[in-house]
Every structure is written in structure tokens, then in C-alpha cells.
C-alpha positions as CSV (number, residue, x, y, z in Angstrom):
1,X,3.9,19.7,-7.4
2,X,3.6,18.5,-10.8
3,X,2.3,14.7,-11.2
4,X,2.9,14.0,-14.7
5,X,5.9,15.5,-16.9
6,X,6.5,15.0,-20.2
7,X,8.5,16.3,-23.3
8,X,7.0,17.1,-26.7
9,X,8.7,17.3,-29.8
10,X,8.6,19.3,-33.4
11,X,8.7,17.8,-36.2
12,X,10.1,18.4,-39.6
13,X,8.1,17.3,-43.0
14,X,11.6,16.1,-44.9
15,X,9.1,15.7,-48.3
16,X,4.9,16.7,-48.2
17,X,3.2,15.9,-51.5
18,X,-0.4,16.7,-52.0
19,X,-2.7,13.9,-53.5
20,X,-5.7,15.0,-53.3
21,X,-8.7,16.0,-51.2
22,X,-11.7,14.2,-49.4
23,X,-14.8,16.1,-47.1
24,X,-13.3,19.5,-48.1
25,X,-9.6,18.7,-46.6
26,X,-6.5,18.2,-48.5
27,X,-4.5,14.5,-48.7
28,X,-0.9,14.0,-48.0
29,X,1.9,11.8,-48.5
30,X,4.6,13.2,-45.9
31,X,7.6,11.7,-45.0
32,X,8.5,13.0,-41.3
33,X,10.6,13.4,-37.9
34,X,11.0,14.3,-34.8
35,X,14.1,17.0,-33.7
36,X,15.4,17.5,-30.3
37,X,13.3,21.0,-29.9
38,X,10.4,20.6,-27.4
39,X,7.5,21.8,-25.5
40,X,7.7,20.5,-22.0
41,X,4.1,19.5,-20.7
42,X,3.3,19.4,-16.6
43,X,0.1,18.2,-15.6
44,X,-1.6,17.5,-12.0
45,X,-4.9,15.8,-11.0
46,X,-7.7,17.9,-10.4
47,X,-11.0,16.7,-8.3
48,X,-13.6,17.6,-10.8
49,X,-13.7,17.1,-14.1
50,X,-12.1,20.9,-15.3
51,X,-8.9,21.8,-17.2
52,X,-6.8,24.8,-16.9
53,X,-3.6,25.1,-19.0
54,X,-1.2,27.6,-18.3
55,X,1.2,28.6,-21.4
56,X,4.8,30.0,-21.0
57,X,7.3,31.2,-23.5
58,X,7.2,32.2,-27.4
59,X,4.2,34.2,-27.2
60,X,1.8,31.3,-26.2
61,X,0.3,33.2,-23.7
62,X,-2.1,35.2,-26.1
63,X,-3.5,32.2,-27.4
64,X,-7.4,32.5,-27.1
65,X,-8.3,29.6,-24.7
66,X,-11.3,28.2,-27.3
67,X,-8.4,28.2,-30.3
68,X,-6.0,26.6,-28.1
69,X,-4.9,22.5,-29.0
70,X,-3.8,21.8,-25.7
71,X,-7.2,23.4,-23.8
72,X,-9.1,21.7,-26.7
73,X,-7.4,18.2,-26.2
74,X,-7.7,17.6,-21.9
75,X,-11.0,18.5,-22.5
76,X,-11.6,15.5,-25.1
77,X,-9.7,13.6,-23.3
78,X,-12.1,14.0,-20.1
79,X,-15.2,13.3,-22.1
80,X,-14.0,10.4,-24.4
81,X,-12.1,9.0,-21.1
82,X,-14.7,9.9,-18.0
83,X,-12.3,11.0,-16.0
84,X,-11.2,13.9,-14.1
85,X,-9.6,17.0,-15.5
86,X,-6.6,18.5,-15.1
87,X,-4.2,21.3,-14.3
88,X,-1.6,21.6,-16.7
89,X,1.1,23.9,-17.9
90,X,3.2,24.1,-20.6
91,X,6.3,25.6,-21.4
92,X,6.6,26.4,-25.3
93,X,10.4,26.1,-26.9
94,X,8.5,25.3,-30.3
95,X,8.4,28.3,-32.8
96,X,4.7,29.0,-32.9
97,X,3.5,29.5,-37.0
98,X,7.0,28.0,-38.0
99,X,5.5,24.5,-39.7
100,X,7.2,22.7,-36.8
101,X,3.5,21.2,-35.4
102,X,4.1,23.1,-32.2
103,X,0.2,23.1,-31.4
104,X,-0.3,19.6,-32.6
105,X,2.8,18.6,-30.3
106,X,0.6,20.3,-27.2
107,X,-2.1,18.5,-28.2
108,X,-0.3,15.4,-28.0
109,X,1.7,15.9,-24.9
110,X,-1.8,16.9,-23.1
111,X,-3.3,13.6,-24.0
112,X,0.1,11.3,-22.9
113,X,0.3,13.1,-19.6
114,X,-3.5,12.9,-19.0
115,X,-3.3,9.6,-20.3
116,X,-0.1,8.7,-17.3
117,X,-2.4,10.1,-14.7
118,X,-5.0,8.2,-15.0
119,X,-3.8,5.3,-16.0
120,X,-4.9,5.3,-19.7
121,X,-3.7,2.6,-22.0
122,X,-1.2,4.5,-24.8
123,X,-3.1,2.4,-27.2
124,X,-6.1,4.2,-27.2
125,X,-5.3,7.4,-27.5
126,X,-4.6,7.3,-31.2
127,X,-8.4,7.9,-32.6
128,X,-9.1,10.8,-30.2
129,X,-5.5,12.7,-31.4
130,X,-6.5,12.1,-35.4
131,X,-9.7,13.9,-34.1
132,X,-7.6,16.9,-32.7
133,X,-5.4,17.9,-35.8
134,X,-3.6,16.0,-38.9
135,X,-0.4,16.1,-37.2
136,X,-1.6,15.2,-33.4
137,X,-1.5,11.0,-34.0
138,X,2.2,11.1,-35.1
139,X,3.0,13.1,-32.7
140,X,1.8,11.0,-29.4
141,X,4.8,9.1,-31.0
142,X,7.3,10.7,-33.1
143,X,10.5,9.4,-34.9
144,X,10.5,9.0,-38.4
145,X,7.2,7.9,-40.3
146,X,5.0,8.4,-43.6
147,X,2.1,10.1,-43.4
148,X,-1.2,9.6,-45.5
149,X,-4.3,10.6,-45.7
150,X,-4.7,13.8,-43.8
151,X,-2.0,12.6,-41.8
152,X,-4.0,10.4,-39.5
153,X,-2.2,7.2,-41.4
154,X,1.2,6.7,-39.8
155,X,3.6,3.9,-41.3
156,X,6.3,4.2,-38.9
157,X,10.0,3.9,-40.6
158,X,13.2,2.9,-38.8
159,X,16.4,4.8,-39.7
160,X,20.0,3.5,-38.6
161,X,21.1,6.7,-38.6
162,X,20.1,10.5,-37.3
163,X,20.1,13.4,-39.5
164,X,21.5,17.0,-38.6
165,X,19.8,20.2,-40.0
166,X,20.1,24.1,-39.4
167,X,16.7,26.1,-39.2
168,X,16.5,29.1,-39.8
169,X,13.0,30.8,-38.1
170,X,11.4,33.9,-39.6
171,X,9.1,35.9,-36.8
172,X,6.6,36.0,-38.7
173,X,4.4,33.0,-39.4
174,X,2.3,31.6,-42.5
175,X,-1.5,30.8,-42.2
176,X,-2.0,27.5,-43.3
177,X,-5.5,27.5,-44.7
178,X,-4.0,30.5,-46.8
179,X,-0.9,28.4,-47.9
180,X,-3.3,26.0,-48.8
181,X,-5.3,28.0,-50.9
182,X,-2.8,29.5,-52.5
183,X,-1.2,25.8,-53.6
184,X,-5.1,25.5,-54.7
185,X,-4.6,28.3,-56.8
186,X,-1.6,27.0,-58.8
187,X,-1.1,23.6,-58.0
188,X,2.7,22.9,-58.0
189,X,2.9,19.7,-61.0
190,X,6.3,18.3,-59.3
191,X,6.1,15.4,-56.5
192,X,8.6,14.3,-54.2
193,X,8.9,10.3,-54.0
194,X,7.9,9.3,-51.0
195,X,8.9,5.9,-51.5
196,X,12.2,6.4,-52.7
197,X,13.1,8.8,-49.3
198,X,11.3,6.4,-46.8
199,X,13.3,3.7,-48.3
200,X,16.5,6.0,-48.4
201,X,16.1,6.5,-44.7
202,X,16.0,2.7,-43.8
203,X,19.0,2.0,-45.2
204,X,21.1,5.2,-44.0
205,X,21.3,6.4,-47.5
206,X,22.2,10.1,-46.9
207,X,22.4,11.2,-50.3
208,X,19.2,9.1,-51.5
209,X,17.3,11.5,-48.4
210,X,18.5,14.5,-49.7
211,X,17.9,14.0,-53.2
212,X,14.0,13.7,-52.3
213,X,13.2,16.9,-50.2
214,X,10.5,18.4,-51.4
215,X,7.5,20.3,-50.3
216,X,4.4,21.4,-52.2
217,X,3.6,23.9,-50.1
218,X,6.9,25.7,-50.2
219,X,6.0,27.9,-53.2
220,X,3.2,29.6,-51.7
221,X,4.8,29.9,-48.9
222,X,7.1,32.2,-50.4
223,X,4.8,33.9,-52.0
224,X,2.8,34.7,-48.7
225,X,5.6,35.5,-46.4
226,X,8.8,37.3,-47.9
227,X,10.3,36.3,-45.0
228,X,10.4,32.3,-46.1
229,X,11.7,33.0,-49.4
230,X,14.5,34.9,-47.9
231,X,15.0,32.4,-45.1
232,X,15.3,29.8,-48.4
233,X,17.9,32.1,-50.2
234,X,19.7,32.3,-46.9
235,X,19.6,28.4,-46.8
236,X,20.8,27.5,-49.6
237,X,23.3,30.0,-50.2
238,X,25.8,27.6,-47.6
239,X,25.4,24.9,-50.6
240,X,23.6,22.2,-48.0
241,X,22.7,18.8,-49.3
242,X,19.2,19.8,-49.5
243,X,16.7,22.8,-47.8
244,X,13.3,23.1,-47.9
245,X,10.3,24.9,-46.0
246,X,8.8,22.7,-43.2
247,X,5.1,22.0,-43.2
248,X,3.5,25.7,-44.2
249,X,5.9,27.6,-43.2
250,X,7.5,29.7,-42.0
251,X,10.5,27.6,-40.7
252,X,13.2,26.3,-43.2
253,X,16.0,23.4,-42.8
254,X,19.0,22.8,-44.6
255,X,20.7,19.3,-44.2
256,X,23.8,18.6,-43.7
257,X,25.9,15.8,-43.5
258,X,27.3,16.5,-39.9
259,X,26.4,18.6,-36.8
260,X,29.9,20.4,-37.4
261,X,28.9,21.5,-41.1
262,X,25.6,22.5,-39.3
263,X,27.7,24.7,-36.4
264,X,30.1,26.1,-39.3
265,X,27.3,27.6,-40.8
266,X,25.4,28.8,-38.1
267,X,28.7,30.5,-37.5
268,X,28.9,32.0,-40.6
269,X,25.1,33.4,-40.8
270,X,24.6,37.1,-41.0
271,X,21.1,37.4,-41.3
272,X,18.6,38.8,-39.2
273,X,16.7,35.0,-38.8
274,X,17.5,33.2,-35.5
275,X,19.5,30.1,-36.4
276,X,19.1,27.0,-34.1
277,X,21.2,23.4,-35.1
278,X,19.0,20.6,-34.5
279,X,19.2,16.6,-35.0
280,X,16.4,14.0,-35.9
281,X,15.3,11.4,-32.7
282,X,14.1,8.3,-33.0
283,X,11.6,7.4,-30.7
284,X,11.8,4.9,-27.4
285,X,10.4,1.3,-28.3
286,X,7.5,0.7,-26.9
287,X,5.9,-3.3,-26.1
288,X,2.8,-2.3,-27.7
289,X,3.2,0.3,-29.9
290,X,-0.5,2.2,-30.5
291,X,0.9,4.5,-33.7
292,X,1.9,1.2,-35.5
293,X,-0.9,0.5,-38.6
294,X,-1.9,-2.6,-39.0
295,X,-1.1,-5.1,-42.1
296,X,-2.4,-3.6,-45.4
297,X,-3.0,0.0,-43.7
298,X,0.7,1.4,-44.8
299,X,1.2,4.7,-46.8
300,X,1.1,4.2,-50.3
301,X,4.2,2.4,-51.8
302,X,4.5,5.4,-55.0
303,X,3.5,8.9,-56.1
């Protein structure tokens, strides 16, 4: 029997600008959230100081054990923590390669279950996450949130309402250091504002959301995986309020205004993509939040 377990959520960049770069890596301004797709994360106390983690589901099982988040982060956790390891498995409902931060979300869900067996303060597991992956931070908490920096800056935004979308999920998946490159290559001059859709989400303003999805990375995307560009085409030809490639690919989302425009189209879809309606979460209040940045440390206020 299981002693610890959790649920781990994707995420969906709703706008990712690029900004710049520092040390070799690649500065964002992201607006995010959490849907209700997850990885679910069981973990038991071992007596020594090892961790084994099982994967089940989407293909996770071929994942080398050295390139694996999740092996990667119980095993900073025991070092930075001094405590003992861990057996842990996870079953994966996150597309792997899809831009959904399905390894990032391991990550994260390793180090809150590790973190609830040993009696961990939430608080500190924030600096050992940013170490594990840009997205890995946000993700010990989840909801919607700016992201800056390489993604280790988290300005956490509240939204009165939730948000339905449609994703459509090519098999195939992007490399991000190539997508990355590629942007590089032929940097795309348009921005998203930031600013304007973090604002737009705290005040429920659905059409002020939609009006700023954008993502920097979506044109080489395209142009690495046919599949994207055709998943985009396939988007947008049921006239959403906005679609857009998530992270680096390969997953797209188109917005709607309602779960039942969301169902009519998944309905209506005659592709060969798998189709799956999802909705944004916020995430549970917390007395001492630990993702929260502290005054002067927010995203920048414009692009």
C-alpha cells in the first residue's frame, strides 16, 4: 500500500513570448494554467535512502531511467532533504512531447509526495524544482500564473472564471531544443501582451484572453512537425475564439466560450488527431503559499 497519493496536472502556455537569453538559455514571458488532465503520482517510504519509480501508461515506460524527471527529482529531493528514498509509481494520462509539461508535472508531483512523507514544509521545495526544469516550480502549484525568466518566476494570477478548450494531440512529438533553434534561426518579430491577458483573466474578460494568444514557438513548430501545422488547420477551421500550439509542441487548443461548443466540435472532428475537451483549474488556497513571489519579484508589467 501506497503512503502518499497525489495528482499532477498539465498545463497550457495561453501566450509564451521570448525575451531574451541569459547563461546559454532562452527568457520567457508566459502566461499559463493548469487543465483537468493528470499524471497520478503514488509514493511509499523506503528504509534506505534509494528511489525506484515505476511508469505506466502513454509510452512512459521506455523512458531511460538517467533522462527521467521524476527518477531525477526523488533523488534531489533525498540529497537536498537527508532523508530516505522512495518507491514511487506513476501513472502517465499526460501526452508525452505534446507541450503539455508532462515531465515537469512528474517532477513536481515526485517532490510534493516525497515532500508529504516526510514531513517537508511545501515552502521549500520551490528552489530545488527551478533546479529540475523551467516549468517544475509552477507546477508544485498550478492555476493560472505569469511566467518569467526561464520560467522559475511565478506571479500567480487569480481568474473568476474557468476556461474551456479542445486539444487536439498529434503522436508524434516536437524536440524542444530543436524548436528552439529553429525560433533562433528566424526569430518571430510579433509578441503577445502579457500584461494585457494576465489582466484580461482577472477580470473574466473572455474576449480580452482570446485576443492575446500567442506563442513564439508555434511557427517552428510547424515547420518541424507537419503534424502541428495540420492539428492548427484542423483547429481553427471550427472558427474558435482563439487556437494556438502549447509550449513546443506538438499539442494545440482552441478556446471556446463553453464546454458545449468545445463537445460540438469534438463531435464534428474527422481527423485522424485524438481530440480530448479540457477546462482550466484553479488551484486549492494554501495558508502559506511557497509559489507566491515576493513584493517587487513579479513578471514584468509589458512586452
Amino acid at each position: 500500500m501506497f503512503g502518499v497519493k497525489i495528482k499532477s496536472h498539465a498545463k497550457v502556455n495561453l501566450s509564451l513570448n521570448i525575451t531574451g537569453e541569459r547563461g546559454g538559455y532562452h527568457l520567457l514571458d508566459s502566461v499559463v494554467c493548469s487543465v483537468n488532465v493528470w499524471d497520478t503520482v503514488c509514493a511509499k517510504a523506503r528504509r534506505d535512502r534509494l528511489v525506484n519509480v515505476y511508469m505506466h501508461g502513454r509510452g512512459s515506460e521506455a523512458i531511460p531511467p538517467g533522462r527521467n524527471n521524476a527518477v531525477l527529482a526523488g533523488e534531489a529531493f533525498v540529497s537536498a532533504f537527508s532523508t530516505r528514498g522512495a518507491d514511487i509509481e506513476i501513472y502517465k494520462d499526460i501526452p508525452m512531447g505534446a507541450g503539455l509539461g508532462g515531465s515537469s508535472a512528474d517532477a513536481a508531483g515526485v517532490l510534493r509526495a516525497m515532500a508529504r512523507l516526510y514531513g517537508v514544509p511545501a515552502e521549500r521545495l520551490k528552489p530545488l524544482a527551478d533546479s529540475l526544469g523551467s516549468d517544475t516550480g509552477y507546477l508544485l502549484g498550478g492555476g493560472f500564473a505569469r511566467l518569467s525568466g526561464r520560467g522559475e518566476r511565478v506571479e500567480p494570477l487569480a481568474s473568476p472564471r474557468g476556461y474551456d478548450m479542445l486539444l487536439f494531440l498529434p503522436p508524434t512529438p516536437v524536440s524542444t531544443a530543436a524548436c528552439y533553434r529553429r525560433y533562433d534561426d528566424a526569430p518571430d518579430p510579433l509578441r503577445a501582451d502579457s500584461a494585457r491577458l494576465a489582466a484580461a483573466l482577472e477580470r473574466g474578460d473572455f474576449a480580452g484572453v482570446a485576443a492575446n494568444v500567442y506563442n513564439a514557438l508555434q511557427s517552428p513548430a510547424c515547420a518541424l512537425n507537419a503534424d502541428v501545422a495540420k492539428a492548427l488547420e484542423e483547429a481553427a477551421s471550427f472558427s474558435p475564439a482563439a487556437c494556438a500550439v502549447t509550449g513546443s509542441g506538438s499539442a494545440v487548443f482552441a478556446l471556446f466560450e463553453s464546454e458545449e461548443l468545445c463537445r460540438w466540435a469534438k463531435s464534428r472532428y474527422r481527423g485522424s488527431f485524438a481530440v480530448r475537451v479540457v477546462r482550466t483549474l484553479a488551484p486549492p488556497r494554501r495558508l502559506h503559499n511557497p509559489f507566491v513571489l515576493r513584493p517587487g519579484e513579479g513578471a514584468p508589467r509589458g512586452d
